[in-house]
N, C-alpha and C positions, 0 to 999 in steps of 0.2 A: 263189688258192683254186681249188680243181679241184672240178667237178660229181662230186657222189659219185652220179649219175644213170644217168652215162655207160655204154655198153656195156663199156668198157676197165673199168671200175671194179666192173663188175655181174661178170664174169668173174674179176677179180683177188680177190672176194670169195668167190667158188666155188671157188677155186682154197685158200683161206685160211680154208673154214668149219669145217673143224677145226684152230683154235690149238695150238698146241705145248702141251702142260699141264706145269704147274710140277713139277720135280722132287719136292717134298715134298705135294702133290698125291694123296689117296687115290682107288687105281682100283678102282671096284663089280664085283662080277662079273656082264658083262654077261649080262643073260637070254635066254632061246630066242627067236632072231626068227619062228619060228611060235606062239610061246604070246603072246608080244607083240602078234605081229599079230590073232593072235584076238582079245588082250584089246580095243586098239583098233578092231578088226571092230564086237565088239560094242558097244561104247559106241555107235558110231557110230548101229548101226543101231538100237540103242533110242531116242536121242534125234531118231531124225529117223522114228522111228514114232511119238513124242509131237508131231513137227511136220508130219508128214502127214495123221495123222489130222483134224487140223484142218482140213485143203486138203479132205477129202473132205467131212466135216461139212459145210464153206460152201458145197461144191458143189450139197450134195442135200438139206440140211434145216436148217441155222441159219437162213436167209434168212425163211421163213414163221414161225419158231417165235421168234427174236428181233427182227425189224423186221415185225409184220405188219400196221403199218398204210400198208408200203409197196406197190407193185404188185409182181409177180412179179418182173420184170425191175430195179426199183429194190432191191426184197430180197436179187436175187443179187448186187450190187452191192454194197451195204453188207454183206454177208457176207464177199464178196471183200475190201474195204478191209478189216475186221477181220485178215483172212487176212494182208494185206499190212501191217498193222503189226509182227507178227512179224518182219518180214525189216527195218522200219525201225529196231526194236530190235537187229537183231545186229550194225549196227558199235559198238555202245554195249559188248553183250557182247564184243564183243573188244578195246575198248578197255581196259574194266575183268581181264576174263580174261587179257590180253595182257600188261600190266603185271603181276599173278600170274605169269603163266609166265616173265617173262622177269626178274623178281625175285625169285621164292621156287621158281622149279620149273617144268616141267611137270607134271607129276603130280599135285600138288595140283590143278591145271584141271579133269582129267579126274573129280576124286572131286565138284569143287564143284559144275559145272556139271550133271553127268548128274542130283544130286540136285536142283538149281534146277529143271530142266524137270521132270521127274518128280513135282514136286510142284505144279509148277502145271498140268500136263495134268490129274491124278487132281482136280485144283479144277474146272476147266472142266465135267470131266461133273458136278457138282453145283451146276452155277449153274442156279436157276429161271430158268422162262421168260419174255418179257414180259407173256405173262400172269397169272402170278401174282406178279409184282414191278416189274411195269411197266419204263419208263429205267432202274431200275437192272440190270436182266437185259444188257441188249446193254454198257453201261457197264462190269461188273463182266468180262465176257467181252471186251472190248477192255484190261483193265489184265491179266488171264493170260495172254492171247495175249502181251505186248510182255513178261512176263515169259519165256516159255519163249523168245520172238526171243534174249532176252539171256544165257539159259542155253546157246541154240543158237549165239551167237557163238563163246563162248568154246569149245566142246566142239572144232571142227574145226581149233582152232590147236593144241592140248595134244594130242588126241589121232593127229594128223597127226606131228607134229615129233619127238614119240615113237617113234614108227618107224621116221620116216627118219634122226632121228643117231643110230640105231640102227645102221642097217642100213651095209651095204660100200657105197661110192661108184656101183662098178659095177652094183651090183643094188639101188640104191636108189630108182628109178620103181617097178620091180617090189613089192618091200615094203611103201611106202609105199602101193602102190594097193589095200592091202584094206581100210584105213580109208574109202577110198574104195566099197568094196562095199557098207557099211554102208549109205546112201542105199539102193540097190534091196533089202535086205532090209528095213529100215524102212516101205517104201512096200508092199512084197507082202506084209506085218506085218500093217499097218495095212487093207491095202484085203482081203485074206485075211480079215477079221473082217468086215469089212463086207459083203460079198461073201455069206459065211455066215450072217451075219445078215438080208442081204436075202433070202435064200434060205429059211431059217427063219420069219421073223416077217410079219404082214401089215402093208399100207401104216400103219397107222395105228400099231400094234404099234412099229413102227420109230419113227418121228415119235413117239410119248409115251415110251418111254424106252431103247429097242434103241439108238441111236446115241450112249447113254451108257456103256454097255458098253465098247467101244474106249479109253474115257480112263480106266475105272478101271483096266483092264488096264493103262496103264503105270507104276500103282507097282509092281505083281509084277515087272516087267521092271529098274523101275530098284535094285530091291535088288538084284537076281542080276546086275547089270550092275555095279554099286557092289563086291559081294564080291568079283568079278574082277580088277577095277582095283585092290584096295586093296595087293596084295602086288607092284604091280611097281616095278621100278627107278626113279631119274630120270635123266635124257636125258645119256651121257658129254657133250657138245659147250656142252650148262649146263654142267655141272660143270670143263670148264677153263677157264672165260670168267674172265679176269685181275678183271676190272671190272666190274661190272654196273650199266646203264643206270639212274639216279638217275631218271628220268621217261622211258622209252622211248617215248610219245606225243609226246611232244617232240624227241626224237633223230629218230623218222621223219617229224614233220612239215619239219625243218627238212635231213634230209639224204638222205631218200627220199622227198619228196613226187608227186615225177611218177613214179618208179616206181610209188607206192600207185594213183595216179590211172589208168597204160596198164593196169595188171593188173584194174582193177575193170572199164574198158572191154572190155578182153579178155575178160573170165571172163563179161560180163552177157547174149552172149547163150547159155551154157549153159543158166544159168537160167532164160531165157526159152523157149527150146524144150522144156527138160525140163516146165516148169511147164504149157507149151501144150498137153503130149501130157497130164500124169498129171490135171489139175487143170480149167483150163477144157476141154479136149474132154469131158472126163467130164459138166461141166455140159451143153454144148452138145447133145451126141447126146442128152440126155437129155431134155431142152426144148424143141428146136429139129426135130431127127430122129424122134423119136418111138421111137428105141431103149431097152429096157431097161437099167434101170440094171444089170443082173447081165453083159449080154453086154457091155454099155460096159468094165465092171470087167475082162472077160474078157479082151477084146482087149490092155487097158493092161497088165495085168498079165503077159502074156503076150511081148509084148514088152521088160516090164522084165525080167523073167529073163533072156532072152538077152543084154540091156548087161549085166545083173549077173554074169554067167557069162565074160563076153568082158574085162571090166574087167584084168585080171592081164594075160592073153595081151596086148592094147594095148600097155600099161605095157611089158610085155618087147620091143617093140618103141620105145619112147621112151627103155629103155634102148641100146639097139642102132644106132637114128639120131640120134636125139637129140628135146630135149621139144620145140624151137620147131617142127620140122617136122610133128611128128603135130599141134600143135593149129593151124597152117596147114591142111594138109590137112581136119582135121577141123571147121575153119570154115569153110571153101569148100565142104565138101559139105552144112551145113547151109544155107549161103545160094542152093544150089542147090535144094534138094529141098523149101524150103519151102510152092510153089505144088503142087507134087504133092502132096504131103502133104495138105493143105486140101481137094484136089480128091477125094483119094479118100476124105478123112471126109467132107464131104458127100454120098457115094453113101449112108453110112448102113450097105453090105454088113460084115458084121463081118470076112470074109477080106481085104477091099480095106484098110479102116480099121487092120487088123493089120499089114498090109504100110506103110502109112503111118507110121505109128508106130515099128515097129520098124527102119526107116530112118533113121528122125530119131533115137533113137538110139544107131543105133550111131555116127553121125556126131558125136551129142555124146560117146561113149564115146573117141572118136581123141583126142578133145582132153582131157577131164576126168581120163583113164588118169592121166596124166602130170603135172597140175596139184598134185599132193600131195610132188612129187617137187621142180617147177620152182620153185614159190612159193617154199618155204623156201630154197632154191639162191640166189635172187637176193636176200638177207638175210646180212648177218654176226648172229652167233649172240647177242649180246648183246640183240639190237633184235627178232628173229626172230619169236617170237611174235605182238606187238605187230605187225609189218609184214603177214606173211604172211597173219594173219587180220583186219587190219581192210583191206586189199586185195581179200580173199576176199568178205566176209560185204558190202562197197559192193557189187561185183556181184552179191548179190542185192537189195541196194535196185532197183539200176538194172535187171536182168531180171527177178526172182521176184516183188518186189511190184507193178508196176506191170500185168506180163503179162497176169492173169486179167481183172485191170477193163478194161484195153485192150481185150482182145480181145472180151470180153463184151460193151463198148459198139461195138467195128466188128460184131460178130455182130448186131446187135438188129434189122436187115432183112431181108428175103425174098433167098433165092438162094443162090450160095454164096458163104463170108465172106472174098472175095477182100482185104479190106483187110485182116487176121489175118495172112494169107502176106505179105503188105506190108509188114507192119511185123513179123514177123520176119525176114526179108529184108534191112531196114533195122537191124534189130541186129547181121546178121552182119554186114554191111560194115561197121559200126561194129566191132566184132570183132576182124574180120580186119586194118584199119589200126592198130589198137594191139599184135594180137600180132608188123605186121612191125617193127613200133618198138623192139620190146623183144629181149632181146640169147640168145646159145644159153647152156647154161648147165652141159650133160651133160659131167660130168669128163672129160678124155682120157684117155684109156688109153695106158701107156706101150709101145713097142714094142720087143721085143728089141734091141739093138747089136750088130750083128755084124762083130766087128773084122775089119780088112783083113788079106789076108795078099800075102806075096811082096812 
């Protein structure tokens, strides 16, 4: 019996991810891979505006308004753990979405899921507060939150995989990375409202029902998100699969389990960085620095446009070297820059704290480019789904929920919150030894033969 684990084996399935299809075999007419990519653009970015908007809420107003018979600092806390159930619910949604996609489709994923989250964000802004409903206010808003985690798992397997066995071998990081832009349009969505809303309303104005605003906005988003999705194809590389996985949870636990396990290591501390910059710094400068929360917003957002912009170009480069190498590099320079980073948010200057930020990342951008590309690559097509998103969505357990409480409780003293850059630091090295574990994955490209003469 041979490790179906191995690098030789992770390879020879990349080489084999698209099966021969049966002669009698109907072929769809494949659709535009830029209407494609829109279509999963947007999906993307609507559901991860229903899950950011969240991360901002805990940031700057769930904390007094549903735990307020905790102290400031205990509030932002138990805000944040609500925050981070979401992300303990998403291997749950890609378990359950994954066996969907990899036994009825992708496509079906992408219509279920965008409507799951979607309707439990527009719940969220209508959960009273603990004032007028007491325990059950923070209760009711911890069982939505671990609904939309579960909506959110399944979204990034269906609408990832959709693309990519879409797209030509060669220019498939490339394609596959605008599903990936979705995240920074979600986040400059999400925090875009807030921002103008803070702008708009006064302190108090905000706090009674302005930060409800944001969650009813995502059912407008998830109908015109829904309408888009509903006319496209499903995934050729489904459709020639001989066989399909009777229990794909079980296929990967028993024939890809340490693959599941280096990729979740790998991917956790994206999360954790992205989460550091959008999420707790937002809290931090705002608590801690004495910053406004509009120029906070400013800086974050500011910087996300440019990973959001840069995200494609990447990618076309992990097409061209390949994926292991940019997310090497792209983990090294986050375990480098994480102590600078730290040092120039705690200046508090919003130019210095911009430059912080937007270092970090484009650093997470080197690596993440190409993740939408590589994941699926080291999966045979049967199991894929199921693999590639409950691989994903563990490294957010392990970076995205854990980050903000971490860093929130090393932040809670005087000075600068030199343990934060520590234990991001400690994630990338954690990181960085599972991405060198894991095997290259970027098809080769055949090279002319040029027969001999004479």
């Amino acid at each position: 019996m041979h490790n179906s684990d191995s690098p030789s084996e992770s390879q020879a399935t990349t080489q084999s991810a698209a099966p021969s299809t049966p002669k009698s075999a109907p072929r769809p007419t494949p659709p535009s891979l830029p209407r494609l990519a829109a279509a999963s653009l947007a999906g993307t970015a609507i559901e991860f505006y229903d899950f950011f908007i969240y991360g901002t809420a805990a940031a700057l107003v769930l904390g007094p308004l549903f735990f307020p018979t905790f102290s400031p600092l205990a509030g932002t806390l138990a805000a944040f753990a609500t925050f981070g159930v979401g992300f303990v619910a998403r291997p749950l949604g890609s378990v359950l979405f994954g066996h969907l996609g990899d036994r009825r489709g992708r496509r079906p994923v992408l219509v279920i899921s965008l409507l799951l989250t979607g309707l439990a964000t527009v719940a969220v802004g209508c959960v009273p507060t603990y004032e007028t409903i007491g325990v059950a206010a923070p209760v009711l808003l911890l069982v939505l939150r671990f609904v939309q985690g579960v909506g959110l798992g399944g979204e990034w397997g269906g609408a990832v995989l959709l693309t990519a066995e879409h797209a030509p071998p060669e220019r498939r990081a490339l394609w596959a990375s605008f599903p990936q832009v979705g995240p920074a349009i979600g986040f400059l969505l999400a925090n875009g409202v807030t921002l103008a809303l803070s702008a708009t309303l006064t302190e108090a104005q905000f706090a009674s029902w302005g930060w409800r605003i944001p969650f009813w906005g995502a059912g407008v988003l998830a109908v015109a998100g829904i309408a888009l999705r509903a006319s496209l194809t499903e995934s050729p590389d489904f459709l020639q699969v001989r066989e399909h996985a009777r229990v794909p949870l079980v296929e990967v636990a028993r024939g890809h389990w340490r693959l599941v396990l280096l990729t979740a290591g790998a991917l956790a501390v994206g999360y954790a960085v992205f989460y550091a910059v959008t999420t707790w710094s937002l809290s931090y400068g705002v608590e801690h620095l004495g910053v406004s929360r509009t120029v906070m917003l400013a800086c974050i957002m500011a910087a996300v446009v440019v990973k959001g912009a840069l995200t494609p170009v990447a990618a076309v480069l992990g097409d061209r070297y390949g994926r292991r190498p940019m997310c090497l590099v792209g983990c090294t320079a986050i375990a480098l820059w994480m102590f600078p980073m730290v040092a120039l948010l705690a200046t508090g200057e919003p130019l210095l704290m911009f430059l912080g930020f937007l270092v970090a990342l484009l650093a997470f951008v080197t690596m993440f480019s190409v993740i939408a590309a590589y994941l699926p690559e080291l999966y045979e097509p049967r199991v894929r789904c199921t693999g590639a998103a409950v691989g994903y969505n563990l490294a957010g357990v392990l970076g995205g929920a854990l980050t903000p409480m971490v860093a929130t409780a090393a932040a809670s003293g005087e000075g600068t919150p030199w343990g934060v850059a520590a234990y991001l630091t400690a994630v990338a090295v954690l990181s960085l030894g599972c991405f060198a574990l894991l095997p290259e994955t970027r098809p080769v490209r055949e090279e002319a033969v040029v027969p001999a003469t004479g």
